[in-house]
Backbone atoms as SQL, in Angstrom:
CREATE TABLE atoms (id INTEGER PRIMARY KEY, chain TEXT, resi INTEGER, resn TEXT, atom TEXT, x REAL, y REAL, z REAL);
INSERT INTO atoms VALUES
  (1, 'A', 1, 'UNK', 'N', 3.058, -10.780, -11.695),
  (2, 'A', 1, 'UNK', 'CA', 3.252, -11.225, -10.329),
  (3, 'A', 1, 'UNK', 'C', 1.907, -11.384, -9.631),
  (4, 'A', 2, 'UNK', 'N', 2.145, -12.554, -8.575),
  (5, 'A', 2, 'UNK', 'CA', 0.622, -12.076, -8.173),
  (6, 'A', 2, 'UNK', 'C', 0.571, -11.557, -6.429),
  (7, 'A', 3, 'UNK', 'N', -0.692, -10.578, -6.376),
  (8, 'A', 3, 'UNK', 'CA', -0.710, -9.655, -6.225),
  (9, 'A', 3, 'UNK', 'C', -1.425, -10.141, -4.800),
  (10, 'A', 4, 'UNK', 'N', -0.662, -10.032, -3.897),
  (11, 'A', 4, 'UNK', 'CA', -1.410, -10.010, -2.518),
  (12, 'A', 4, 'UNK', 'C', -2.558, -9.093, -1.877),
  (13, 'A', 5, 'UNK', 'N', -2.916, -7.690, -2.336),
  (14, 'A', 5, 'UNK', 'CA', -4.108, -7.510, -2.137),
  (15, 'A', 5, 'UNK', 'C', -5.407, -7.807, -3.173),
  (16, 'A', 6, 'UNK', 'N', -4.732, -8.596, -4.307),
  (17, 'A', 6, 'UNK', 'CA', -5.611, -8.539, -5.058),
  (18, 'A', 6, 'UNK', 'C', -6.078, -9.922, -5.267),
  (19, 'A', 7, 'UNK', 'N', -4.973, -10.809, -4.641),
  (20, 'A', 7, 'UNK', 'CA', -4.722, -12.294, -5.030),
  (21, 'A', 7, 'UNK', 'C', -5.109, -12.267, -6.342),
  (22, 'A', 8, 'UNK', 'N', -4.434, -11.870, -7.535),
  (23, 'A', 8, 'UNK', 'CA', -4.407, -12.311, -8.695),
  (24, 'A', 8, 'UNK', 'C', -3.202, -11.686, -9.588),
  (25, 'A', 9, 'UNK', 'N', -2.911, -12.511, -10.836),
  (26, 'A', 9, 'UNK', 'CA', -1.655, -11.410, -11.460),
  (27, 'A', 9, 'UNK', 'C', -2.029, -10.372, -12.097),
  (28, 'A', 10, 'UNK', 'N', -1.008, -9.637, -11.715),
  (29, 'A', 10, 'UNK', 'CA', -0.820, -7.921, -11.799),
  (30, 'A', 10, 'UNK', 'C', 0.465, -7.659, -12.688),
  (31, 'A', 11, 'UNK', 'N', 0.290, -6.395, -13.023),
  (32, 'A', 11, 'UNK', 'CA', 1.803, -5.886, -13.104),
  (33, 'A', 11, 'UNK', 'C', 2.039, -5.682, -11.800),
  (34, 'A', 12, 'UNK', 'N', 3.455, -5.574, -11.799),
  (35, 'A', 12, 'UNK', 'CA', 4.232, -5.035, -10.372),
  (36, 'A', 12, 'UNK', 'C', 4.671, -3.722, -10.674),
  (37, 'A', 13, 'UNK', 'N', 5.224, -3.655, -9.333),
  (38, 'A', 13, 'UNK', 'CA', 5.785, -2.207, -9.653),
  (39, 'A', 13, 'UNK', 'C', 7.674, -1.722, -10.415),
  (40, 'A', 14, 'UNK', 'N', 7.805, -0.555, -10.478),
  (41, 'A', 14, 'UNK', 'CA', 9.137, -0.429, -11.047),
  (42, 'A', 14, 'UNK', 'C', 10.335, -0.666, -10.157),
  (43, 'A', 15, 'UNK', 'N', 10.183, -0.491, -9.090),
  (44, 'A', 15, 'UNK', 'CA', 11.368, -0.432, -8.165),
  (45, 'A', 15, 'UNK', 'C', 10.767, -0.308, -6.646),
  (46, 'A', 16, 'UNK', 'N', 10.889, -1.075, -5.430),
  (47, 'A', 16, 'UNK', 'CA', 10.624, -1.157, -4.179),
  (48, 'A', 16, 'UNK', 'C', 10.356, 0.446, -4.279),
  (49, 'A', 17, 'UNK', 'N', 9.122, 1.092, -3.285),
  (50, 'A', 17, 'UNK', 'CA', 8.867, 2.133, -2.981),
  (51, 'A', 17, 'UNK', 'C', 9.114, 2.509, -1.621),
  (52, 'A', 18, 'UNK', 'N', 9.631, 1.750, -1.093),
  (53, 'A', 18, 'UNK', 'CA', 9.937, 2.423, 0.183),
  (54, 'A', 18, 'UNK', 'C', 11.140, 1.635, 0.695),
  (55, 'A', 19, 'UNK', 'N', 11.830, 2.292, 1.501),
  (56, 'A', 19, 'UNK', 'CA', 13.219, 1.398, 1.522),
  (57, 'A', 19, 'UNK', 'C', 13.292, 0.022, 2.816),
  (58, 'A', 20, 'UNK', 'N', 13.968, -0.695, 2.294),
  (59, 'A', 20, 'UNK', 'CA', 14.082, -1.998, 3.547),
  (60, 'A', 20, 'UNK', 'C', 13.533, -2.887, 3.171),
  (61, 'A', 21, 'UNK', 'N', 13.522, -3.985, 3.818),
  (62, 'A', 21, 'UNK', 'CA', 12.228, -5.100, 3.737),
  (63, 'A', 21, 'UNK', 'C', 11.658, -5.146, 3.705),
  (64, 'A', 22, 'UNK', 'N', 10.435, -3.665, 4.036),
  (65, 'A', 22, 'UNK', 'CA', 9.082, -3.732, 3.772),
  (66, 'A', 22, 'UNK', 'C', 9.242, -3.127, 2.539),
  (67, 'A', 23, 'UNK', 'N', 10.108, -2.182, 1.745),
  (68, 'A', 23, 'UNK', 'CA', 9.521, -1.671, 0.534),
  (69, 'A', 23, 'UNK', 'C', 10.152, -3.230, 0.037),
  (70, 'A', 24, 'UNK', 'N', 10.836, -4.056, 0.080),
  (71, 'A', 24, 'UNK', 'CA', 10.995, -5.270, -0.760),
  (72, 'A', 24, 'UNK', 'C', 10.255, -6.075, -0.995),
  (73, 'A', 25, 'UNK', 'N', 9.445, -5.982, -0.104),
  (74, 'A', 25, 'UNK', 'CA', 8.031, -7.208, 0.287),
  (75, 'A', 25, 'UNK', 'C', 7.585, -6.571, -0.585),
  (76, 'A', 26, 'UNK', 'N', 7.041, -5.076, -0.536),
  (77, 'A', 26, 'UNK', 'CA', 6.023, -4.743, -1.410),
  (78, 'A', 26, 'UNK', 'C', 6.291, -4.908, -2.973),
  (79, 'A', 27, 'UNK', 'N', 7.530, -4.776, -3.218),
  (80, 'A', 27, 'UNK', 'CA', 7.966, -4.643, -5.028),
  (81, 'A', 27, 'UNK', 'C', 7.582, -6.095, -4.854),
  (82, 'A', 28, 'UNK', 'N', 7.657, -6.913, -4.361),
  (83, 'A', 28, 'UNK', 'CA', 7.869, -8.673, -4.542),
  (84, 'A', 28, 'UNK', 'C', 6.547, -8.812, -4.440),
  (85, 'A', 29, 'UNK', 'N', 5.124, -8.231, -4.020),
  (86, 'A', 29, 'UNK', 'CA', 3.856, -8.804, -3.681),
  (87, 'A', 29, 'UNK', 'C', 2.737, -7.721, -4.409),
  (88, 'A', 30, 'UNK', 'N', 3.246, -6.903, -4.401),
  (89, 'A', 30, 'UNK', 'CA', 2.250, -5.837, -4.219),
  (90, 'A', 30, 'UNK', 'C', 1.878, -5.313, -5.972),
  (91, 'A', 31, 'UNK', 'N', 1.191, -5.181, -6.445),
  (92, 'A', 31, 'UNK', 'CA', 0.556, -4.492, -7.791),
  (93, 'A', 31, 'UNK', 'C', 0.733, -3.014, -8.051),
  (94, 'A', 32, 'UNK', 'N', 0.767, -2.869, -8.960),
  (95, 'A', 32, 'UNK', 'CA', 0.946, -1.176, -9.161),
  (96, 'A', 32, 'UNK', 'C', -0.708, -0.396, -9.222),
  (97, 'A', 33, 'UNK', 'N', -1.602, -1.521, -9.141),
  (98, 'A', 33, 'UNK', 'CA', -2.865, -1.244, -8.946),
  (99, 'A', 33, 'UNK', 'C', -3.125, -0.763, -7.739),
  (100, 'A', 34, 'UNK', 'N', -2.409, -1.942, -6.981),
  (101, 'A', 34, 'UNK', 'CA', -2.840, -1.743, -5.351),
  (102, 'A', 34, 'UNK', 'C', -1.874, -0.580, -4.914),
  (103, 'A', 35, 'UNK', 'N', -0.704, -0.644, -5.205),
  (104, 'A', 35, 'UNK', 'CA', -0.296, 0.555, -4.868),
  (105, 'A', 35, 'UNK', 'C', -1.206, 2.132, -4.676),
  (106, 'A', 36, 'UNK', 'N', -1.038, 2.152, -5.870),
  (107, 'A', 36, 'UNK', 'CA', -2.164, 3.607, -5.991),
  (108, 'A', 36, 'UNK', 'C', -4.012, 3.448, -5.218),
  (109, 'A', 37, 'UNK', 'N', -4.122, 2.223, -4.437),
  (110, 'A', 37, 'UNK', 'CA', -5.209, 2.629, -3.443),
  (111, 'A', 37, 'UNK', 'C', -4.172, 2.580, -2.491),
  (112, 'A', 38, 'UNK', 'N', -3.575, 1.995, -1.818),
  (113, 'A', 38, 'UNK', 'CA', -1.715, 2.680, -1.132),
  (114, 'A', 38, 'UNK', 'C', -1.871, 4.205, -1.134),
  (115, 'A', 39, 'UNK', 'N', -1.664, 4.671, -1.757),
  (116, 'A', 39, 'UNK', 'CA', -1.202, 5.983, -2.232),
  (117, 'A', 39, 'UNK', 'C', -2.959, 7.002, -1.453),
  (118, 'A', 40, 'UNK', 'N', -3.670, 6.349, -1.964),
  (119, 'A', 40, 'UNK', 'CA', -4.908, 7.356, -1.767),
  (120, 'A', 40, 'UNK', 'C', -5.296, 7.176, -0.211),
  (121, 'A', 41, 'UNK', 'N', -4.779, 6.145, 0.002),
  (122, 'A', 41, 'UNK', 'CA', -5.279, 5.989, 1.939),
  (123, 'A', 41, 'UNK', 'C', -3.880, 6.348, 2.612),
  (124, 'A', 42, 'UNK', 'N', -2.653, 6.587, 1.745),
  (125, 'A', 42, 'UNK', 'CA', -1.889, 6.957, 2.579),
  (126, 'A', 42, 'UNK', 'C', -2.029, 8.759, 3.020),
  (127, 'A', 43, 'UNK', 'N', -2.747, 9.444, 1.494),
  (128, 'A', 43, 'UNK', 'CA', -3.018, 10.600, 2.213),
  (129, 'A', 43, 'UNK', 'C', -3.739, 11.130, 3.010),
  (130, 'A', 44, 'UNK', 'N', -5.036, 10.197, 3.028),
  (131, 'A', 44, 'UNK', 'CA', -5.814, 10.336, 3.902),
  (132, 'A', 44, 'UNK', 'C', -5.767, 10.498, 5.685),
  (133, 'A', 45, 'UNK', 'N', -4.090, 9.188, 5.607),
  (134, 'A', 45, 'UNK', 'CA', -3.633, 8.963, 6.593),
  (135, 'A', 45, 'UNK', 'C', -2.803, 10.236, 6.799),
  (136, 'A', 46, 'UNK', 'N', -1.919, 10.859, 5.920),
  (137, 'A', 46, 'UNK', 'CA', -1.253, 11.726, 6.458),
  (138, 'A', 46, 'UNK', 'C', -1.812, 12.935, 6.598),
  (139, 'A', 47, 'UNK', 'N', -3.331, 13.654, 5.856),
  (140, 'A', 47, 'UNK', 'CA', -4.399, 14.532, 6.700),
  (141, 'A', 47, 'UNK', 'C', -5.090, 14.663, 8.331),
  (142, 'A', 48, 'UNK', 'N', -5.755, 12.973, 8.179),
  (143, 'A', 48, 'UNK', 'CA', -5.794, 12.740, 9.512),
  (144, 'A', 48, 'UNK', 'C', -5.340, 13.141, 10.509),
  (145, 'A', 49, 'UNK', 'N', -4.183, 12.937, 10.345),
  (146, 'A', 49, 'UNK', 'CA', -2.808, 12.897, 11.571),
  (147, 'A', 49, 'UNK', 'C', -1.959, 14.065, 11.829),
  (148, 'A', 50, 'UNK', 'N', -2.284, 14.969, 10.308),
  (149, 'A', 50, 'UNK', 'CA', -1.326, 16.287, 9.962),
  (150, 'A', 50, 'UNK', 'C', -0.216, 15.543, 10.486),
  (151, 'A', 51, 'UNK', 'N', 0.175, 14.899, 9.910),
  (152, 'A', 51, 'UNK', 'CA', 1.839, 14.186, 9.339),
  (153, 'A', 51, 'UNK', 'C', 2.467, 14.961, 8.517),
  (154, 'A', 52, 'UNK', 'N', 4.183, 14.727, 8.916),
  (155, 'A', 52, 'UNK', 'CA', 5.019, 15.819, 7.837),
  (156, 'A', 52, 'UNK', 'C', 5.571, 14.401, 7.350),
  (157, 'A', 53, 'UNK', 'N', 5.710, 13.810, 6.064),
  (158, 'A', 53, 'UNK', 'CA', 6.450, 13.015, 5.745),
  (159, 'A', 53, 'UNK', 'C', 7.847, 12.677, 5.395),
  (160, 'A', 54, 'UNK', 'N', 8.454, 13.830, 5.656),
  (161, 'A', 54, 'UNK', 'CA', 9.476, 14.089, 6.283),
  (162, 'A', 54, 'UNK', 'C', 9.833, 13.602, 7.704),
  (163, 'A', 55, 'UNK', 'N', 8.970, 13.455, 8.415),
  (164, 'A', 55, 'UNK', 'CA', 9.496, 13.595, 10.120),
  (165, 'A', 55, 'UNK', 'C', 9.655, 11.827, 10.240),
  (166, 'A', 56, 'UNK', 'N', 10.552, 11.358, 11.091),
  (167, 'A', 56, 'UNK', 'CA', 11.033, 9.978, 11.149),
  (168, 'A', 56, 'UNK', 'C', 9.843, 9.364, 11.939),
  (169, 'A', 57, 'UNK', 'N', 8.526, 9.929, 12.888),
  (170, 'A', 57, 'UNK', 'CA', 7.648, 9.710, 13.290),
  (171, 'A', 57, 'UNK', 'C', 6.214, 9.180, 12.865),
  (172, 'A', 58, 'UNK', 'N', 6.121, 10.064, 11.451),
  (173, 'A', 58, 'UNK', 'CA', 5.074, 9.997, 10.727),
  (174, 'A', 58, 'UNK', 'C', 5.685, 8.641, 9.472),
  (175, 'A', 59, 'UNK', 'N', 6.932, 8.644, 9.163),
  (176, 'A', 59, 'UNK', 'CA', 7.348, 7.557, 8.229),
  (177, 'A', 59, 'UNK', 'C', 7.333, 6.260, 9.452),
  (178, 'A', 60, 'UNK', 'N', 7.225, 6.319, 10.416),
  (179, 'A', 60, 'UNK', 'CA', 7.124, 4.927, 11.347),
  (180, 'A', 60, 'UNK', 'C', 5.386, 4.898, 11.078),
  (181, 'A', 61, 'UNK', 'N', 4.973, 5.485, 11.631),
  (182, 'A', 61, 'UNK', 'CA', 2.951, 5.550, 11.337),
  (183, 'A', 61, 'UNK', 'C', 2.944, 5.207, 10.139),
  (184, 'A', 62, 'UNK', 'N', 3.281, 5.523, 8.891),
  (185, 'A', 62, 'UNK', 'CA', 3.063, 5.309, 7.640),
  (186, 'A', 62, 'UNK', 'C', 3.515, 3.636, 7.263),
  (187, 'A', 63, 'UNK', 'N', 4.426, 3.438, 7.718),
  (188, 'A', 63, 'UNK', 'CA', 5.425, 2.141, 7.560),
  (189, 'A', 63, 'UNK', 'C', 4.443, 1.129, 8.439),
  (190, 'A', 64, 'UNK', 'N', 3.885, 1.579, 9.728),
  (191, 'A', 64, 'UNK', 'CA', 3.216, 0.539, 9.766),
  (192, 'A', 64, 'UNK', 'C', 1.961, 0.180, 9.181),
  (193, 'A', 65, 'UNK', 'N', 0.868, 1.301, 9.066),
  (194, 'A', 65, 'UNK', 'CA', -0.355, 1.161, 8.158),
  (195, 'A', 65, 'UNK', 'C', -0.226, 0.713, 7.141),
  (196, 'A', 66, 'UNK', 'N', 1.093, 0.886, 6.375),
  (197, 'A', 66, 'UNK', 'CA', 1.180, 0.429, 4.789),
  (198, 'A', 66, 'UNK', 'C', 1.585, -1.129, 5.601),
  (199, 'A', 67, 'UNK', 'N', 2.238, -1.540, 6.197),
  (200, 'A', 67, 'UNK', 'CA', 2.151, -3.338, 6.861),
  (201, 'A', 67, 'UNK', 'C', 0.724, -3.677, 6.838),
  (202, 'A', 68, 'UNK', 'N', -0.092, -3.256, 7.352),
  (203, 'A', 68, 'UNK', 'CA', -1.414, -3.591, 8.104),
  (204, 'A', 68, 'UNK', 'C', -2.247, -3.808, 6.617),
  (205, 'A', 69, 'UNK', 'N', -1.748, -2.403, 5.414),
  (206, 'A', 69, 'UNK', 'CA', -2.812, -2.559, 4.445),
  (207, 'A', 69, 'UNK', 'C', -2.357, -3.850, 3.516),
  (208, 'A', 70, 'UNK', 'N', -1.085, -3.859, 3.245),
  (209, 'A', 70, 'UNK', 'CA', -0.755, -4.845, 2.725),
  (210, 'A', 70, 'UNK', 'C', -0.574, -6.127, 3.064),
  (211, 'A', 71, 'UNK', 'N', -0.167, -6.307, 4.138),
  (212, 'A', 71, 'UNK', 'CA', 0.466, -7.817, 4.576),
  (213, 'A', 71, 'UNK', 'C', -0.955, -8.286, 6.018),
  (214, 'A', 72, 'UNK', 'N', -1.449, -7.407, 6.499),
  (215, 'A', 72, 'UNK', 'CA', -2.017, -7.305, 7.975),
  (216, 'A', 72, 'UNK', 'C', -3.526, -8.530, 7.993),
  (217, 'A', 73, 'UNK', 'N', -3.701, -8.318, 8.692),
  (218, 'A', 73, 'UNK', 'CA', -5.229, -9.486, 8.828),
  (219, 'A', 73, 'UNK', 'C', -6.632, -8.807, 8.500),
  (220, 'A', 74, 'UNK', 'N', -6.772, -9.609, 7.079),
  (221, 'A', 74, 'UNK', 'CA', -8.095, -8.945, 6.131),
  (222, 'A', 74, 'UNK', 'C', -7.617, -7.790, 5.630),
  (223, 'A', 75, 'UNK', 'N', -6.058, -8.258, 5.278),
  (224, 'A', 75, 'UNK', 'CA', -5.609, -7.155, 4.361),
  (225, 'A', 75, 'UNK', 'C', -5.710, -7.057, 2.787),
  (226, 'A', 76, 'UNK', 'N', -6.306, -8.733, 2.537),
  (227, 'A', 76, 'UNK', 'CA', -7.035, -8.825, 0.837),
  (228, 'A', 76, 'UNK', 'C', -8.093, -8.141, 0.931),
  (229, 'A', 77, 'UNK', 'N', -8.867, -7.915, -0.531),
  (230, 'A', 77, 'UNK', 'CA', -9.619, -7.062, -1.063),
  (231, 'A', 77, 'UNK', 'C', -10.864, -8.197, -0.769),
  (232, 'A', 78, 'UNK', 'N', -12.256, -8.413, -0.675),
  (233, 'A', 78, 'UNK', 'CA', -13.501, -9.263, -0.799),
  (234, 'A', 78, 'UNK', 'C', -13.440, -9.374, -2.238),
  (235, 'A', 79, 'UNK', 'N', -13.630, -10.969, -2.936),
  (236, 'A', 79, 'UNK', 'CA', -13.454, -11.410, -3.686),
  (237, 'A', 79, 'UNK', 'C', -14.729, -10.835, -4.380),
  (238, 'A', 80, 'UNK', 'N', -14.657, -10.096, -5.874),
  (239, 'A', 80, 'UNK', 'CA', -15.614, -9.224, -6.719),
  (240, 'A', 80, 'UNK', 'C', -15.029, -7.791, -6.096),
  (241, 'A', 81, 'UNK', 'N', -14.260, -7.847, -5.033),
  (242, 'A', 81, 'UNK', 'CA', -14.439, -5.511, -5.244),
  (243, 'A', 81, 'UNK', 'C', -13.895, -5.578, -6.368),
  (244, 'A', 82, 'UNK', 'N', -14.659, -4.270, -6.645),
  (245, 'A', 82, 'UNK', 'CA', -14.343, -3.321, -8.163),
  (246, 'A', 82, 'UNK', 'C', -14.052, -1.875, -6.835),
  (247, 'A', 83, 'UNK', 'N', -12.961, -1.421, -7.338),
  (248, 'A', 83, 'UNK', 'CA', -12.345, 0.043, -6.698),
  (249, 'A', 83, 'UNK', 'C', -13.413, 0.669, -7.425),
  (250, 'A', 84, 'UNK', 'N', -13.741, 1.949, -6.395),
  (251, 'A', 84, 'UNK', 'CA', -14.333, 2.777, -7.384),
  (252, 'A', 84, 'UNK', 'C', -13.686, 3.704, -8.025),
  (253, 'A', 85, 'UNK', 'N', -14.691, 4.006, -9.067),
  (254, 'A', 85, 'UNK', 'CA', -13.601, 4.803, -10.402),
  (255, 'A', 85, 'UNK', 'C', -13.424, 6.265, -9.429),
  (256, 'A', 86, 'UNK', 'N', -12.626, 6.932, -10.318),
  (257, 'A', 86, 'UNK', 'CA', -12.138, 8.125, -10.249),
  (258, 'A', 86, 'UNK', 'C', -13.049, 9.227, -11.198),
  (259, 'A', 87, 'UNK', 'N', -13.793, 10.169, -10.527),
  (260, 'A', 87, 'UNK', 'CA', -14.651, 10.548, -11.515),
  (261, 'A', 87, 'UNK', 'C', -14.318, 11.821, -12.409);
């Protein structure tokens, strides 16, 4: 599939990760690459904020940043990033 933060083909993922139209958008656009930088700025986000991800408050904050990272304006990657590794 190809991969809206990456603009190129990817694998996708296994099953929408979050429920509704936005986790549909994401199974339909999103990489299992990009996901997991998803994943690493979402905790960052939920430290930040001391978010319970549980609470229907912090899944609205989360729901929209994950819009903004994925779908939002200059939400692609600069053409050449390399993520950095994991050391």
């Amino acid at each position: 599939m190809q991969c809206v933060k990456f603009q190129k083909e990817l694998p996708g993922l296994d099953a929408p990760p979050w429920p509704g139209d936005l986790g549909q958008r994401i199974y339909d656009t999103v990489s299992t690459q990009a996901w997991k930088l998803w994943e690493e700025r979402m905790k960052m986000i939920l430290n930040e904020y001391r978010l319970m991800p549980w609470q229907k408050e912090a899944q609205e904050i989360i729901a929209k940043q994950m819009e903004d990272f994925f779908f939002g304006e200059g939400a692609a990657l600069p053409p050449g990033y390399v993520p950095e590794q994991a050391k």
